[in-house]
C-alpha positions in Angstrom: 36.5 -3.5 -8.7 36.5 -1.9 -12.0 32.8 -0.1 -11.2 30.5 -2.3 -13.4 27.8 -3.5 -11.1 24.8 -5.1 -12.6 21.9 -3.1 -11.2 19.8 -6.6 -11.1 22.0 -10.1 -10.1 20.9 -13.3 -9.9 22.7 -15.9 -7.2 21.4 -19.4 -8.3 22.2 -23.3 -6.8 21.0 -25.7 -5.1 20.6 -25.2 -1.0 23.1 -25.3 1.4 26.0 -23.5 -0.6 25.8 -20.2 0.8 23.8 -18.0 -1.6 22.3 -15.4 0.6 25.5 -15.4 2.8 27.4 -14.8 -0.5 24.5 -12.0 -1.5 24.7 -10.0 2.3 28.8 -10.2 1.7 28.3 -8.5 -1.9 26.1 -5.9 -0.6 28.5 -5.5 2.1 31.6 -5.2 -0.5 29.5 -3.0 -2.9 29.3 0.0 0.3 32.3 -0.5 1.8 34.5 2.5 1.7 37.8 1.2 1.9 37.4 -2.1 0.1 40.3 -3.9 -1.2 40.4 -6.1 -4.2 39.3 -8.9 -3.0 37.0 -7.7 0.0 35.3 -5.4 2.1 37.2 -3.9 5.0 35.2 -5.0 8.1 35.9 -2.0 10.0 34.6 1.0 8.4 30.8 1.8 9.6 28.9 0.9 6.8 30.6 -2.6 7.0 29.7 -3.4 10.5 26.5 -2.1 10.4 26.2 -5.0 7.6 28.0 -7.6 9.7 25.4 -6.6 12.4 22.4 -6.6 9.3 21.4 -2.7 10.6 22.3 -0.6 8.1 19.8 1.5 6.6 20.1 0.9 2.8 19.4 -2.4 3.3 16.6 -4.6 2.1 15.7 -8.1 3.0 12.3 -9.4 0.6 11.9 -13.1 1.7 8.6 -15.6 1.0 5.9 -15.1 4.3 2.8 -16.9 5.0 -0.4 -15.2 4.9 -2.8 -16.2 7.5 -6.8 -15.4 8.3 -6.4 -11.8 10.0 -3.0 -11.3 8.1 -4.0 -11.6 4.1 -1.2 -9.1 3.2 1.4 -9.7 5.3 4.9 -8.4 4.3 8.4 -9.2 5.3 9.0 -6.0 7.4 5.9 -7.5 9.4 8.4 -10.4 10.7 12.1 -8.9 10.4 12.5 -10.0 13.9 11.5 -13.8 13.3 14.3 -13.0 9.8 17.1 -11.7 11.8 17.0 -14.1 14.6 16.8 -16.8 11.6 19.6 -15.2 10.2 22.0 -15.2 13.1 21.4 -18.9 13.6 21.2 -20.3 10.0 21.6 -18.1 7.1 22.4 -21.5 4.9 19.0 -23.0 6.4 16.7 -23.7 3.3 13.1 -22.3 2.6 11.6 -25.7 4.9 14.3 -24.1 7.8 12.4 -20.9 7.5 8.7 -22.0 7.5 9.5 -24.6 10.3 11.0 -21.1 11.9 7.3 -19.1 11.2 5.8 -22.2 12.8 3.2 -22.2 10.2 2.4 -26.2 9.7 2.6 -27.5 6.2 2.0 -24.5 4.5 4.4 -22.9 2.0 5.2 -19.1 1.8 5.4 -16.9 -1.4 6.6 -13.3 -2.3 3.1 -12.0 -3.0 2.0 -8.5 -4.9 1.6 -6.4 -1.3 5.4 -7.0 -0.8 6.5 -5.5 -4.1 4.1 -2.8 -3.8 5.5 -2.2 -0.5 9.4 -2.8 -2.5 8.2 0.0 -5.0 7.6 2.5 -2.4 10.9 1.9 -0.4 13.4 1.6 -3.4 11.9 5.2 -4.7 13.3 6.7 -1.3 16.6 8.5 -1.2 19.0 6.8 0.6 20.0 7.0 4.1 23.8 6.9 4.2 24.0 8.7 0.7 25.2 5.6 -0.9 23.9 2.5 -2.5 20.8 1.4 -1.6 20.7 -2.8 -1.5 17.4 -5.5 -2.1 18.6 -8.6 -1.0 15.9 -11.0 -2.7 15.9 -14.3 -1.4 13.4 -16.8 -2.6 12.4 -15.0 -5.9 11.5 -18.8 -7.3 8.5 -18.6 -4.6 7.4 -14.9 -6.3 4.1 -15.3 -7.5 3.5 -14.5 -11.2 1.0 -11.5 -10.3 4.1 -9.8 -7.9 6.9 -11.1 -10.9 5.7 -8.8 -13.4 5.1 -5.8 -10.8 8.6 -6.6 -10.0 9.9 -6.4 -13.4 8.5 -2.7 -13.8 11.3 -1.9 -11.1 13.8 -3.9 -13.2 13.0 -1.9 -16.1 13.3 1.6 -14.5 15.6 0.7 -11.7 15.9 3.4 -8.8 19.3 5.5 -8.9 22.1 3.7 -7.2 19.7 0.7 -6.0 21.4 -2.9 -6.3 18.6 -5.9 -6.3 20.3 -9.2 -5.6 18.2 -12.0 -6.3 18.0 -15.7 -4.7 17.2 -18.4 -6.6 17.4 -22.8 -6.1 14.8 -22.9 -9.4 16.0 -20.5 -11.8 13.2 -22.2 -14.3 10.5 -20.9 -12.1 11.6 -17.7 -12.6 10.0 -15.3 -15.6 12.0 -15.6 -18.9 11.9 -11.4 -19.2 13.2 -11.1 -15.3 16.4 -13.5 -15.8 17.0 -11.9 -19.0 17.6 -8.7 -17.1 20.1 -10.8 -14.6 23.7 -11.2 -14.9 23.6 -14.0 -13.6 26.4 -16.0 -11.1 25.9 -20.1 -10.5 26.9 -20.8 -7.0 28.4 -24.7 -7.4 28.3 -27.2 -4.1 30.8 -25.9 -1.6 34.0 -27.7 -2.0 35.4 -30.1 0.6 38.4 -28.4 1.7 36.3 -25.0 2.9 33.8 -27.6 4.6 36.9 -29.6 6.5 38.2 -25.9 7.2 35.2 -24.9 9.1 35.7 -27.6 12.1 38.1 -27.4 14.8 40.9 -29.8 14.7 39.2 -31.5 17.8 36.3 -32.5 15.5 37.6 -32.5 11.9 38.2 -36.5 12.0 34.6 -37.2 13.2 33.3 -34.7 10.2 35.1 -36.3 7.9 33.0 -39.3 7.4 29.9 -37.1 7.1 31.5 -34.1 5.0 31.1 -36.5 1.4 27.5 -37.1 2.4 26.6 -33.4 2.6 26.7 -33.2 -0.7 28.3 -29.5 -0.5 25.2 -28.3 1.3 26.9 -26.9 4.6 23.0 -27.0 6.6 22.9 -30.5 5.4 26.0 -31.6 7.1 25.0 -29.4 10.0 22.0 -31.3 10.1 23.9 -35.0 9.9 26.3 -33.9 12.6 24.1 -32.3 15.3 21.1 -35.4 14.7 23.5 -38.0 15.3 25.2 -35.9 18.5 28.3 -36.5 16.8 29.5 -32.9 17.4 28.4 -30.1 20.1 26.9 -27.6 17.6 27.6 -24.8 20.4 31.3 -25.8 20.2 31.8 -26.0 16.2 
């Protein structure tokens, strides 16, 4: 509101409470032209090209898994696989997301190819004439060689480019990156806003399972739909 926006933010908590949906509404606030002081508009282009994850100036960096024939494998190689992701869980956790790449046991990681790849998009002019927007989620599964290539952008940021980082570990993270953050601690999601997201046919039955969640909304998705207590398609 008052025009002060940290080039480089940090969202940090535990999963479930909504970080990267928290991160896309930002970004969605930050370019909206007719914002209010509380939110973005929803109607003016550039917010429902956000709502619809198109717009132009923005940037989705998220951890892949490399294979034999795919050693440098990038996030715009699977932005498909992301959106779809997206559109059905965007408070699933980094286990929702390999499960989703269908790539076993094995763990991804933001390696040095995707920051090289960062460096070269974020030096572009933007599209729309606006703000150009890195949404960085999983930056505690950045590797230390693609951490400090990263931090060269955080030094000498890009004109009008926002980064918006993701973290559940914010100890993994390199001291001389968070200390470059302004950082926001997302807390568990209180009880009320969980009990608010059910219809009033299935608030009672949530009720019992809401505590249990924790304030980690996929958790509670997850207690609801294994028991077939609630018809996720209905929610």
């Amino acid at each position: 509101r008052e025009n002060r926006v940290s080039h480089a933010q940090l969202f940090a908590g535990t999963e479930g409470v909504g970080k990267l949906a928290m991160a896309i509404a930002y970004a969605q606030y930050v370019n909206c032209k007719n914002r209010s002081e509380t939110d973005s508009c929803g109607v003016c282009p550039s917010c429902k090209k956000y709502q619809k994850l198109i717009h132009p100036d923005l940037h989705f960096v998220f951890p892949v898994v490399k294979g034999e024939k795919s050693k440098n494998l990038v996030s715009d190689d699977v932005l498909p696989t992301w959106f779809s992701f997206l559109q059905q869980n965007i408070y699933g956790s980094y286990s929702d997301w390999f499960e989703t790449l269908e790539v076993g046991n094995k763990q991804g990681i933001i390696n040095v190819h995707e920051i090289q790849s960062l460096h070269h998009k974020m030096g572009l002019k933007s599209f729309s004439g606006g703000n150009k927007v890195c949404i960085i989620w999983g930056m505690d599964k950045m590797n230390t060689e693609a951490s400090n290539k990263f931090l060269k952008l955080l030094e000498e940021p890009p004109e009008k480019t926002f980064f918006l980082m993701i973290a559940e570990d914010v100890n993994l993270l390199l001291p001389t990156i968070t200390s470059r953050c302004q950082i926001t601690a997302l807390p568990p999601i209180e009880t009320h806003a969980l009990e608010g997201y059910f219809t009033s046919q299935n608030a009672t039955i949530a009720q019992e399972w809401i505590e249990k969640s924790g304030g980690d909304f996929a958790a509670l998705l997850k207690l609801l739909v294994d028991r077939n207590t609630i018809d996720y398609e209905k929610m």
